[in-house]
KOLBADO-353260 format. One record per residue (C-alpha): x negated, y, z negated; residue in one letter; residue number from 1. Coordinates in Angstrom, 2 decimals, always signed. Example, Ala and Ser with C-alpha at 12.3 -4.5 7.8 and 13.67 -1.06 7.14 Angstrom:
2
xx, yy, zz, zalum, selo
-12.30, -4.50, -7.80, A, 1;
-13.67, -1.06, -7.14, S, 2;
***
This chain:
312
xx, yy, zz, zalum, selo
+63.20, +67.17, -48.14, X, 1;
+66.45, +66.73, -50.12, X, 2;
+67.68, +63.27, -49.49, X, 3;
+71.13, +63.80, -51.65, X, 4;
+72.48, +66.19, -48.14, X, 5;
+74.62, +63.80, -46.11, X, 6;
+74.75, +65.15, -42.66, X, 7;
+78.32, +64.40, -40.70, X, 8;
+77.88, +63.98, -36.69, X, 9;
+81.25, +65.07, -35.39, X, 10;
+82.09, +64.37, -32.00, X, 11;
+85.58, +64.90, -30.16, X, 12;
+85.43, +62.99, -27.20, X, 13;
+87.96, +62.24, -24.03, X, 14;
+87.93, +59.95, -21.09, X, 15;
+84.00, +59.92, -21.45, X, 16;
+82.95, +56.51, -22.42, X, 17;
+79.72, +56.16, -20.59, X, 18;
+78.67, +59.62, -22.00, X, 19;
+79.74, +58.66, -25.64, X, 20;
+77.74, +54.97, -25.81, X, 21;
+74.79, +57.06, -24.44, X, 22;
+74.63, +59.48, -27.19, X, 23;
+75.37, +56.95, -30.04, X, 24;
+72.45, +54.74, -28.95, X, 25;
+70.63, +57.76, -28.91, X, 26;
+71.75, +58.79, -32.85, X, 27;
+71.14, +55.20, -33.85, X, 28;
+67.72, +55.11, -32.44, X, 29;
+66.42, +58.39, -33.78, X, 30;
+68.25, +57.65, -37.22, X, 31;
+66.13, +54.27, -37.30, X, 32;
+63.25, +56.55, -36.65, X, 33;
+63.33, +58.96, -38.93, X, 34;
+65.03, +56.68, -41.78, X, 35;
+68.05, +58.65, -41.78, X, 36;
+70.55, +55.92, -41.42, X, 37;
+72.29, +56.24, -44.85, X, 38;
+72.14, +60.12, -44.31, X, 39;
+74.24, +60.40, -41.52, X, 40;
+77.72, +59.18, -40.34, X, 41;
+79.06, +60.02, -36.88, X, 42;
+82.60, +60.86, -36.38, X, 43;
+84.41, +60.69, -33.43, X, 44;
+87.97, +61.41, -32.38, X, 45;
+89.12, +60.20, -29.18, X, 46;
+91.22, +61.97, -26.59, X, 47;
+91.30, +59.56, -24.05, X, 48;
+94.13, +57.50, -22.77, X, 49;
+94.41, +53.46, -23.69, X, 50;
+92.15, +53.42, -25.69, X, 51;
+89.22, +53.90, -23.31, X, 52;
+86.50, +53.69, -25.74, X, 53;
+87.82, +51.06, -28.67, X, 54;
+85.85, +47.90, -27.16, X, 55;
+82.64, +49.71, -26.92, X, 56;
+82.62, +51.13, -30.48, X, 57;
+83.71, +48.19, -31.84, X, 58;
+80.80, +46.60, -30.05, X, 59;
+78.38, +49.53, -31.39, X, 60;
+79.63, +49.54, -34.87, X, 61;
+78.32, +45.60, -34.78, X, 62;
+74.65, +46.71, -32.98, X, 63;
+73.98, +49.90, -34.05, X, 64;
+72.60, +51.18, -37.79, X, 65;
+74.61, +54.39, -38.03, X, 66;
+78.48, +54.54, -40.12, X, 67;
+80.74, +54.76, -37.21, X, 68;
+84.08, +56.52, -38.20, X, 69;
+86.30, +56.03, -34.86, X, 70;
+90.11, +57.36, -34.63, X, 71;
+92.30, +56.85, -31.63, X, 72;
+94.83, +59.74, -31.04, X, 73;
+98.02, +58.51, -30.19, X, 74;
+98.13, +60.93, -27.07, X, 75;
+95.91, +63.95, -25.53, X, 76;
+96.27, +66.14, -28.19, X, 77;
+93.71, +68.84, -26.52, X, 78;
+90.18, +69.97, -27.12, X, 79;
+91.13, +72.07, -30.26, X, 80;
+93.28, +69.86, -32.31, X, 81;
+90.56, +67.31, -31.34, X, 82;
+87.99, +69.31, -32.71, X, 83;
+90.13, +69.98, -35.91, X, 84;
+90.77, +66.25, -36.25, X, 85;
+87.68, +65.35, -35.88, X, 86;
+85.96, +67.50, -38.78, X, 87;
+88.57, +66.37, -41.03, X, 88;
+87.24, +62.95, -40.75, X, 89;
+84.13, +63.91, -42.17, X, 90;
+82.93, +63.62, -45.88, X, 91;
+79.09, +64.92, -45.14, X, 92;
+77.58, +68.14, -46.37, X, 93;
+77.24, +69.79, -42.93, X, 94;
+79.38, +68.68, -40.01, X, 95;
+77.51, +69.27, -36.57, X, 96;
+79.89, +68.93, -33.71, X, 97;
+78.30, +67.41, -30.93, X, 98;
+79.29, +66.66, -27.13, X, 99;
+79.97, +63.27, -25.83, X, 100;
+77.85, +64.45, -22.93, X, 101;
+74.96, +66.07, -24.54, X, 102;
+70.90, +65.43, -23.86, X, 103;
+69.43, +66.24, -26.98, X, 104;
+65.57, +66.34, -27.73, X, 105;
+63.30, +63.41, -29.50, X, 106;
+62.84, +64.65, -32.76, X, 107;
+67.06, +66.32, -32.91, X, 108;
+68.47, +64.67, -35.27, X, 109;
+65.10, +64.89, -37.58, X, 110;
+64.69, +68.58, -37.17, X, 111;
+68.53, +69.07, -37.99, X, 112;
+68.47, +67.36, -40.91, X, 113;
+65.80, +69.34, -42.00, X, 114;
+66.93, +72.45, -41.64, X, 115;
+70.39, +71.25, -43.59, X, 116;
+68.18, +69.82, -46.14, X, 117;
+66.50, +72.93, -46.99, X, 118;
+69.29, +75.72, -46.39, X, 119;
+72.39, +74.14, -48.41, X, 120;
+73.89, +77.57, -49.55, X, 121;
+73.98, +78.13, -45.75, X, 122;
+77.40, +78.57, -43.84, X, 123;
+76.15, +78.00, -40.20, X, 124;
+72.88, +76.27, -38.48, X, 125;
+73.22, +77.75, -35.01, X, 126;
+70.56, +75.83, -32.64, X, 127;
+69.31, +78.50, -30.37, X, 128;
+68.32, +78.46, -26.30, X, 129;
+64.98, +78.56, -25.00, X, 130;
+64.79, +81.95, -24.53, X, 131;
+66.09, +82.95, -27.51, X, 132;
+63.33, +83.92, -29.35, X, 133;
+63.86, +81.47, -31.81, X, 134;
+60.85, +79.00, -32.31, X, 135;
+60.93, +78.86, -36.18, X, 136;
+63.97, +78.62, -38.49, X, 137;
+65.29, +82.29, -39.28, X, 138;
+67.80, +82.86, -41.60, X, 139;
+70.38, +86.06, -41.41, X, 140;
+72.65, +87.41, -43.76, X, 141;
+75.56, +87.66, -41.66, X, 142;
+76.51, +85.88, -37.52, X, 143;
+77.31, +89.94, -36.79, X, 144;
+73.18, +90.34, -37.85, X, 145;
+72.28, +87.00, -36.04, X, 146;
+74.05, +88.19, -32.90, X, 147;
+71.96, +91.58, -32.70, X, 148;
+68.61, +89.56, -33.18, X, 149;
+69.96, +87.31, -30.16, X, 150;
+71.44, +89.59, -27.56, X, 151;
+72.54, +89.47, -24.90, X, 152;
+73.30, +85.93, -25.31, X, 153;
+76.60, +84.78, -27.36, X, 154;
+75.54, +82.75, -30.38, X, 155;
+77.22, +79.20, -30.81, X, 156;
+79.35, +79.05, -27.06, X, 157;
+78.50, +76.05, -26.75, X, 158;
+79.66, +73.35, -28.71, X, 159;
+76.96, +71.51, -29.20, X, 160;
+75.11, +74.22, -30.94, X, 161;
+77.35, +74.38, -33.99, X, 162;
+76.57, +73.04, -37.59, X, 163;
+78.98, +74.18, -39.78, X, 164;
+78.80, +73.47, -44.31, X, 165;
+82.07, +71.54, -44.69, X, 166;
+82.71, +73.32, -47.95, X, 167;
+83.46, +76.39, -45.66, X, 168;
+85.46, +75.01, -43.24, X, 169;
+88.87, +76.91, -43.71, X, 170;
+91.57, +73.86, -44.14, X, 171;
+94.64, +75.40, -41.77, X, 172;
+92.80, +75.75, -38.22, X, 173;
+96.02, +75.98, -36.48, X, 174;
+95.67, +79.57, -35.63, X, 175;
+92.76, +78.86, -33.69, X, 176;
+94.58, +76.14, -31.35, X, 177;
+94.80, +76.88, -28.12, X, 178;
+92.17, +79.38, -27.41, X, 179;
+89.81, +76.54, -26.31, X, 180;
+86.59, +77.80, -28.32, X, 181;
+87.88, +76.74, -31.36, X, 182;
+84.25, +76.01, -32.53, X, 183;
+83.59, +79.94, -31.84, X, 184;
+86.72, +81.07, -34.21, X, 185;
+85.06, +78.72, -36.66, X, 186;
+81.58, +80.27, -36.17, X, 187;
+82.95, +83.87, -36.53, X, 188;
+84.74, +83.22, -39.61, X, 189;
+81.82, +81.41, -41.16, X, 190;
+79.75, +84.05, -40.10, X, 191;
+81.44, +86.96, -41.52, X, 192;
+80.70, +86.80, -44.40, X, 193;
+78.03, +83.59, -45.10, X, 194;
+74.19, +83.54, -44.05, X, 195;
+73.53, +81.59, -41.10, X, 196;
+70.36, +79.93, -40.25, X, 197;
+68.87, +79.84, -36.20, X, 198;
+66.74, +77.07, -35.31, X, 199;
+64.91, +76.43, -31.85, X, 200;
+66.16, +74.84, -28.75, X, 201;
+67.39, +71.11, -29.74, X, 202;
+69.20, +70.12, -26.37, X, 203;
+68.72, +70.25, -22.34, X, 204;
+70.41, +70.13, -19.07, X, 205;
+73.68, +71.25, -20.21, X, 206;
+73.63, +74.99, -19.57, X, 207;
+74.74, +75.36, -16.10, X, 208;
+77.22, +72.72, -16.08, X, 209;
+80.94, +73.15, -16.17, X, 210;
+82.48, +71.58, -18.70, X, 211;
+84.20, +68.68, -17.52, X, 212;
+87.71, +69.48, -19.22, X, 213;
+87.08, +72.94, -17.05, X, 214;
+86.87, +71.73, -13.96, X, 215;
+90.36, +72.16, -12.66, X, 216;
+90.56, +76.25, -12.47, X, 217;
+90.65, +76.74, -16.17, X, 218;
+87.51, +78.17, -16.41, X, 219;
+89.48, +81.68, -15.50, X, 220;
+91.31, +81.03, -18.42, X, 221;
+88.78, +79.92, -21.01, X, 222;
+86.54, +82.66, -19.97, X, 223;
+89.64, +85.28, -20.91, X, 224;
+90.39, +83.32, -24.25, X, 225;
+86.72, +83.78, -24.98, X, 226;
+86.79, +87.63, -23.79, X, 227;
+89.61, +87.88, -26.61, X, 228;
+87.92, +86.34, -28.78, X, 229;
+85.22, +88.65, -28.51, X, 230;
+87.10, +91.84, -28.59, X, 231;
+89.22, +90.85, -31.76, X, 232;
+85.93, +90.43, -33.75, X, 233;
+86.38, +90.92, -37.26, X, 234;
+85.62, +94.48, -38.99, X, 235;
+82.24, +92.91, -41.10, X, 236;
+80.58, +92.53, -37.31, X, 237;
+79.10, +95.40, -35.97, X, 238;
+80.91, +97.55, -33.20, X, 239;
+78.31, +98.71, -31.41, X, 240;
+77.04, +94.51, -30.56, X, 241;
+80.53, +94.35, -29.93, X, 242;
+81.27, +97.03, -27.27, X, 243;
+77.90, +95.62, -25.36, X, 244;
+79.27, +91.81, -25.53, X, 245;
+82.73, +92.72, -24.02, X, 246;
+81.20, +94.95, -21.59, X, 247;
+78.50, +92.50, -20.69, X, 248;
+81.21, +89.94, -20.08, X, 249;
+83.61, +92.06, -18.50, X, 250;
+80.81, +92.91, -15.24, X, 251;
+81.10, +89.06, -15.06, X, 252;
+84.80, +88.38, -14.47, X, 253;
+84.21, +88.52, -10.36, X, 254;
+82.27, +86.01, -10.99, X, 255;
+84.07, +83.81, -13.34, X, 256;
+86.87, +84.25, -10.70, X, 257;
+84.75, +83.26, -7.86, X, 258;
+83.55, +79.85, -10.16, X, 259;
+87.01, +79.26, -10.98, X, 260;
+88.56, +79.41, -7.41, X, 261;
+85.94, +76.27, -6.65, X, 262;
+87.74, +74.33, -9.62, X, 263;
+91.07, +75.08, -8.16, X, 264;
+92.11, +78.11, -9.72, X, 265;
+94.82, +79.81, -8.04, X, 266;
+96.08, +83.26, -7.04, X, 267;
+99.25, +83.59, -9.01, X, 268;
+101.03, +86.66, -10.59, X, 269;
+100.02, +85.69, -14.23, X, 270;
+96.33, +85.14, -13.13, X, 271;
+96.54, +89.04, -12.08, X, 272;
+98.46, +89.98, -14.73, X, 273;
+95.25, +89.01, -16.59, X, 274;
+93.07, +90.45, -14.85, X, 275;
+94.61, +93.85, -14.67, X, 276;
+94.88, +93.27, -18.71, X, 277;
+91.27, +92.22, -19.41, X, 278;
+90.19, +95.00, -16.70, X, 279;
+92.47, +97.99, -17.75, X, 280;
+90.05, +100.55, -17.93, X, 281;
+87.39, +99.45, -15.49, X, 282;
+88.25, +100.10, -12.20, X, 283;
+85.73, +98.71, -10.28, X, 284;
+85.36, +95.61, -12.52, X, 285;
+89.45, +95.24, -11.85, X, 286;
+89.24, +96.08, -7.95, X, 287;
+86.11, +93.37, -7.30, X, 288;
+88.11, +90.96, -9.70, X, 289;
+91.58, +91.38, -7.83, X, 290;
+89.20, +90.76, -4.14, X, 291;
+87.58, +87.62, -6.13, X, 292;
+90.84, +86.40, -6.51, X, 293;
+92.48, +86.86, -3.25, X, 294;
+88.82, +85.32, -1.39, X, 295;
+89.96, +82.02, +0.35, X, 296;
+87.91, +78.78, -1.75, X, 297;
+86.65, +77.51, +1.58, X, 298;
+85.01, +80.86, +2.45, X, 299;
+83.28, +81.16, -1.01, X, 300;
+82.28, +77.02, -0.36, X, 301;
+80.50, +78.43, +2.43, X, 302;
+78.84, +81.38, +1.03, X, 303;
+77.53, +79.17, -1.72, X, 304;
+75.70, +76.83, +0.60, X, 305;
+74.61, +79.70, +2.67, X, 306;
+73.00, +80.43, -0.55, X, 307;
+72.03, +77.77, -1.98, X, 308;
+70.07, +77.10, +1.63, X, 309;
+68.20, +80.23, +1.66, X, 310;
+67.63, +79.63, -1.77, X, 311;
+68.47, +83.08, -3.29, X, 312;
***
């Protein structure tokens, strides 16, 4: 193991203060572990109002053995200037952003360090899901050659999954604000033309959860940003994994709609516009989407319980 890497734990947090103490302890502990704790430093840039979280990091900075690098934004600044602020904070050789409401495994923070230990000329570490087929490190030449090995299933969506070298880290993110998967523009760009490494299944229990900063309709609207995303993929990733990702997530826009309408999204003219955009040439997809849309929440309430009770 190369004990000159300096891994940075990056974590852009808001209103979540319970979630945030639970993963430091967690850090600290598996740092004291492993011996890690002059190896690591955890960043974290704070979203939330009043200062939610600056009495209980003060208190952790005194109790725990990790570097604790804390900012307080002045105001909600939103997820991706968070997520830009926060990897400027840190100084390490690979910056792993990390949820303030993540479960990861025992042995995390040992296995990543590993992997960053023994892959510096890497770009990305992308932890991979269960079913990934992923048990063993694999390296790839490109994220468009990692993505074929991994279909159908979107490499690096979720935040938590993303270790990026902070040599490579372009230094103007501001194009990417606002698209809410600022962490997948990052990945992509990486990934074009940088090998990326896939390692096994590191966390649990977050996969079917909405995101918390979702969960008042704008799931509809992440889900297009991401669709966008997708479709604007750079020239060095192949077309043909393309065409199957946007047409894969395409068949799932009813769906999305249907989630979304339980978080409060509404039926408004832009929401179609959308739709109709996203949809253009798909029929079908755009008829099913536009009936989503117009289904009353209460009546799609009561078709989830009806389903949830007969368990299908």
């Amino acid at each position: 193991m190369n004990f000159e890497t300096k891994l940075s734990i990056c974590i852009p947090t808001f209103n979540n203060s319970r979630g945030l103490d639970e993963i430091l302890l967690i850090l600290s502990k598996q740092a004291n572990d492993f011996g890690l704790m002059d190896r690591i430093e955890v960043c974290i840039s704070d979203n939330s109002q009043y200062g939610l979280n600056e009495r209980m990091i003060a208190y952790n900075k005194s109790n725990l053995d990790i570097v604790i690098n804390y900012s307080q934004n002045e105001s909600n600044i939103g997820y991706d200037r968070n997520v830009d602020r926060v990897l400027k904070m840190a100084t390490g050789d690979f910056c792993w952003l990390l949820s303030d409401n993540e479960n990861i495994s025992d042995d995390a923070l040992r296995n990543i360090y590993q992997v960053v230990s023994a892959y510096p000329q890497v770009g990305h570490i992308l932890i991979c899901q269960s079913d990934s087929r992923v048990d063993v490190s694999r390296r790839f030449e490109s994220l468009s050659a990692a993505m074929e090995f991994l279909w159908p299933w979107i490499p690096g969506g979720l935040i938590s999954r993303n270790i990026f070298a902070r040599n490579l880290l372009p230094k103007d993110l501001t194009k990417y604000y606002g698209n809410d998967w600022i962490h997948m523009s990052l990945a992509i760009e990486i990934g074009r033309t940088n090998p990326v490494v896939c390692i096994g299944e590191l966390l649990s229990g977050t996969e079917s959860e909405v995101c918390l900063w979702a969960k008042n309709g704008q799931t509809f609207r992440t889900y297009m940003n991401l669709l966008n995303i997708m479709r604007n993929l750079p020239h060095e990733y192949d077309q043909k994994i393309k065409s199957r990702i946007v047409g894969a997530m395409q068949k799932r826009v009813p769906r999305e709609i249907l989630s979304s309408k339980l978080y409060g999204l509404t039926n408004t003219l832009s929401v179609r516009q959308e739709i109709r955009k996203q949809l253009e040439r798909r029929s079908a997809l755009k008829f099913l989407s536009l009936v989503a849309l117009a289904t009353p929440a209460t009546l799609i309430k009561h078709a989830k319980k009806f389903k949830n009770y007969f368990g299908y």
